[in-house]
C-alpha positions as CSV (number, residue, x, y, z in Angstrom):
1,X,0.0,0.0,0.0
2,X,3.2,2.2,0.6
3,X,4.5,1.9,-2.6
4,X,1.4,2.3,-4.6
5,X,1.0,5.5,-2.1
6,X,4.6,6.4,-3.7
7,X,3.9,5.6,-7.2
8,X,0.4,7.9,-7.4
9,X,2.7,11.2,-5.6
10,X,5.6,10.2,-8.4
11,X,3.0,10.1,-11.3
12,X,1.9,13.5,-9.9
13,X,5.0,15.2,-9.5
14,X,6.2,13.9,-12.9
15,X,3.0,15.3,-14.5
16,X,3.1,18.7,-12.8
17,X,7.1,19.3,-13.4
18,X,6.0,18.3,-17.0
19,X,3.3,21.1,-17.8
20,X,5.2,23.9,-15.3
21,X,6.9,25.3,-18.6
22,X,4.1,25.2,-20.6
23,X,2.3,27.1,-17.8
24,X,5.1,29.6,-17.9
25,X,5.0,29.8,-21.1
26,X,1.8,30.8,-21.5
27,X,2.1,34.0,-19.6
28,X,4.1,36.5,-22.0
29,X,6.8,38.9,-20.5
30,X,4.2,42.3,-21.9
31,X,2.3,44.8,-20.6
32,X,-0.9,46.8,-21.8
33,X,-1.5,50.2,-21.4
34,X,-5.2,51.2,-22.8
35,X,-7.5,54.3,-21.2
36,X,-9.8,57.0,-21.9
37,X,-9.2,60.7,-23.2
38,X,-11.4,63.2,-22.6
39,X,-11.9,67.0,-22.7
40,X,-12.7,69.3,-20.0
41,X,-16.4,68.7,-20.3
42,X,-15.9,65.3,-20.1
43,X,-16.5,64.2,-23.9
44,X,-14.7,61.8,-25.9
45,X,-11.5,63.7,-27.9
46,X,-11.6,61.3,-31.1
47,X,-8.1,61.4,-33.0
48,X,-5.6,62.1,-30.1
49,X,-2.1,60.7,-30.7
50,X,-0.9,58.9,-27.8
51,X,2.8,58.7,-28.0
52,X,5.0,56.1,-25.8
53,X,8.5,56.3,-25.1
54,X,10.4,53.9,-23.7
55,X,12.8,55.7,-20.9
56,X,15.6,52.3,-21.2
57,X,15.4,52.3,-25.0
58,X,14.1,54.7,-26.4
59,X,11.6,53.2,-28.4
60,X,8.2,54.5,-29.3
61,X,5.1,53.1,-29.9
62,X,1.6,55.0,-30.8
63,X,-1.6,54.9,-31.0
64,X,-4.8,57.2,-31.8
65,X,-8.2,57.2,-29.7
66,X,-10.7,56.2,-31.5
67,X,-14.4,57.9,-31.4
68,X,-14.9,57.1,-27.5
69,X,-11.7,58.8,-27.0
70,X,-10.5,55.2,-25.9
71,X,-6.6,53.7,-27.0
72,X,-5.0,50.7,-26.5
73,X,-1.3,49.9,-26.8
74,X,-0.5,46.3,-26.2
75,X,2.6,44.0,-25.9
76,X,5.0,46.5,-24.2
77,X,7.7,45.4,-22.6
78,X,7.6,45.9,-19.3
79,X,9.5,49.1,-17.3
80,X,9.8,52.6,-17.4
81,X,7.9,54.8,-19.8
82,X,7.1,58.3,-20.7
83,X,3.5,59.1,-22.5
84,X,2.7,61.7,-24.5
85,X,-0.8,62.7,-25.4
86,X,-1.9,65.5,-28.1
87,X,-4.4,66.9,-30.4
88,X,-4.9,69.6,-32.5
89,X,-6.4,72.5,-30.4
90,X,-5.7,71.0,-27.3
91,X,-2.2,71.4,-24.7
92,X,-0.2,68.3,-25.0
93,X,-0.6,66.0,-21.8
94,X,2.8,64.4,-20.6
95,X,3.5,61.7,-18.3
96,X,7.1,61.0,-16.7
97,X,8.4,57.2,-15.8
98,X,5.4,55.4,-15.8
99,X,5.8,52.4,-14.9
100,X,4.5,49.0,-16.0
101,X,5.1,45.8,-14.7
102,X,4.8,42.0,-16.6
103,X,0.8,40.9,-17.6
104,X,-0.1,44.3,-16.0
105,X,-3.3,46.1,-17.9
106,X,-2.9,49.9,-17.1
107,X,-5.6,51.6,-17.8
108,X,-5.1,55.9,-17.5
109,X,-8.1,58.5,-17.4
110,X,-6.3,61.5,-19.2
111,X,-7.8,65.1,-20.1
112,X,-7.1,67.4,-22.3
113,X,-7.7,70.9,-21.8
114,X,-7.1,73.7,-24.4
115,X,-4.3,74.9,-25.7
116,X,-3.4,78.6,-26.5
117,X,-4.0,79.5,-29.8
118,X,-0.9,80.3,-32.1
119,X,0.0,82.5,-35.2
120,X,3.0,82.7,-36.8
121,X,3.5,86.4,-37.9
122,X,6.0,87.3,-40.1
123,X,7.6,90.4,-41.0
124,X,9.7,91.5,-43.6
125,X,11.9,95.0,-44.0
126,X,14.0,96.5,-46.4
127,X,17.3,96.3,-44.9
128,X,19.6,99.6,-44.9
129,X,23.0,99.7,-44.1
130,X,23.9,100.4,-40.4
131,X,25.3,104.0,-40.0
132,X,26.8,105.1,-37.1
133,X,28.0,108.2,-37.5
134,X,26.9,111.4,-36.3
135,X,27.6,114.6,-38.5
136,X,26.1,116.7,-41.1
137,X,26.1,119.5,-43.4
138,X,24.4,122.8,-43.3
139,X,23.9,124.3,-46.6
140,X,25.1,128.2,-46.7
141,X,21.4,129.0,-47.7
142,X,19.9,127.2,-44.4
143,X,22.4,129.1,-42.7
144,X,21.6,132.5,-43.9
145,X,17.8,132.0,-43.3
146,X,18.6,131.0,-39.3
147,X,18.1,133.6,-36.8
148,X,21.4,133.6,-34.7
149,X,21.5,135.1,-30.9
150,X,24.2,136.7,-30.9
151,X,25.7,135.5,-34.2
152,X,27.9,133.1,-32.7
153,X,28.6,130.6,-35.3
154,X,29.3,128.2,-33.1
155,X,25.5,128.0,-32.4
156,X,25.2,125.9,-35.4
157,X,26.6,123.4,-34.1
158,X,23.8,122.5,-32.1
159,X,21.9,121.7,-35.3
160,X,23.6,118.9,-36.0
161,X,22.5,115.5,-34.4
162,X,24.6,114.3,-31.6
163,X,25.8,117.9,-30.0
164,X,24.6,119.4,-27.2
165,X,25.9,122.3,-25.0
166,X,28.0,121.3,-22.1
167,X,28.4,123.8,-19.1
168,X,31.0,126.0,-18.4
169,X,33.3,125.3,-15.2
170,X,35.9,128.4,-16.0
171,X,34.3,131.3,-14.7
172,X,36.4,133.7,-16.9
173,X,34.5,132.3,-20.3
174,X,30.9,132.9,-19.1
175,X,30.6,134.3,-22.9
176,X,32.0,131.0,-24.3
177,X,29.9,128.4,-25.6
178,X,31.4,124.7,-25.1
179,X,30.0,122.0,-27.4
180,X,29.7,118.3,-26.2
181,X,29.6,116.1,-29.7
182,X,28.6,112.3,-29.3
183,X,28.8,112.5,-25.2
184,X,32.6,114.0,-25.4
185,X,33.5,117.1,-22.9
186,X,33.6,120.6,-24.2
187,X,36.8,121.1,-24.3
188,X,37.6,117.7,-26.1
């Protein structure tokens, strides 16, 4: 009775070693990640592009919602992922190091809301060459038309861009008139 007690606990060891790997087997080494996208009045956003990166390789796999804003992206590998969800008129929704783990089904409730609206403007100019300097001429005619105080011809020099009066520091010169050109002293 012992040994037919021994032979029925062999046969069923034998047997269950013998289907463990097909057991094993059977479960693959994937994840799925599937959910819902949805605006901010809760309705379905048909045509969003779901984007996922893998954050160890690098790869990408996509998908688009379909009409009840639902996607499903199955047979990734498990780990670390980064998601990426957008649509025209919407803000792009981003996920960092998601993770998913082997036979898991992760399901995510996203929502967009809407983006800022964009125009590209562009604007065109003639271009002119850059001049820097500060001078100029006053025509003899100009001149004789301009009443002068005083008639100091140095006077004139204050029609020109760039020149200012600067003050006078020697108290002997009060009748002097000191002209600053492109931020210079007087007397420079």
């Amino acid at each position: 009775m012992i040994n037919i007690a021994r032979f029925v606990l062999l046969v069923l060891v034998v047997t269950f070693v013998s289907f463990v790997p097909f057991v094993v087997a059977a479960q693959p080494a994937v994840a799925t990640l599937a959910g819902r996208i949805v605006d901010t009045q809760l309705a379905a956003t048909p045509g969003a592009s779901v984007r996922v990166r893998s954050l160890a390789t690098s790869n990408t796999w996509t998908a688009t919602s379909d009409e009840r804003g639902r996607f499903t992206i199955p047979m990734l590998p498990p780990g670390e992922y980064a998601i990426e969800v957008s649509l025209s008129g919407f803000a792009p929704w981003r996920a960092e190091a998601v993770t998913l783990q082997v036979g898991q089904e992760r399901q995510l409730d996203i929502q967009l809301y809407p983006g800022k609206v964009q125009e590209d403007i562009v604007v065109r100019a003639e271009t002119r060459p850059l001049n820097t300097v500060v001078d100029g001429v006053l025509s003899a005619a100009r001149i004789e038309t301009l009443p002068l105080n005083g008639r100091n011809f140095l006077e004139l020099a204050l029609l020109i861009p760039g020149n200012a009066p600067t003050p006078v520091f020697d108290p002997t010169k009060t009748n002097s008139v000191l002209i600053s050109s492109a931020g210079q002293m007087g007397r420079e």
